[in-house]
C-alpha positions as CSV (number, residue, x, y, z in Angstrom):
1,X,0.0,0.0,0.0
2,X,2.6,2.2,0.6
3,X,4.4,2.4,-2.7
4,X,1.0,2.5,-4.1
5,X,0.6,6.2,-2.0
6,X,4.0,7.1,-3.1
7,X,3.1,6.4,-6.8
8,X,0.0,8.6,-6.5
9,X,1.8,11.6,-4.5
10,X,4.5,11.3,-7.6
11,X,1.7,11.6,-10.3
12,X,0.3,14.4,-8.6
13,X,3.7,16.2,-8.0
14,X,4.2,15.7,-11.7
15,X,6.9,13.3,-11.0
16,X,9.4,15.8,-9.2
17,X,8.3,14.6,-5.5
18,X,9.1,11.1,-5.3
19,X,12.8,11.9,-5.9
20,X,12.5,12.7,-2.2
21,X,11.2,9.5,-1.0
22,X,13.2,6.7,-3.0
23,X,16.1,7.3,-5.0
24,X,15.4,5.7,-8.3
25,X,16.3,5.6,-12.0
26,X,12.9,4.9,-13.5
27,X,10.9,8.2,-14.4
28,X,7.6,5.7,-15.1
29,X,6.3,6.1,-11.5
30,X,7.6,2.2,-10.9
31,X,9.6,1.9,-7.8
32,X,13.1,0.0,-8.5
33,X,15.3,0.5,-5.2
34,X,18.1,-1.8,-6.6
35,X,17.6,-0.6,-10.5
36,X,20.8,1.6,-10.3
């Protein structure tokens, strides 16, 4: 549930805000902790 939250915050920040909660090298809104 809670990457689900993040994933709406980040498409309602336009995609700038969930830079702040999880570093990550997709800009798709997916959540890849180890993608780097």
């Amino acid at each position: 549930r809670v990457l689900e939250q993040l994933a709406k915050a980040q498409q309602e920040a336009g995609g700038d805000v969930y830079r702040f909660y999880l570093p990550n090298c997709n800009k798709n809104g997916f959540y890849h902790s180890k993608q780097c």
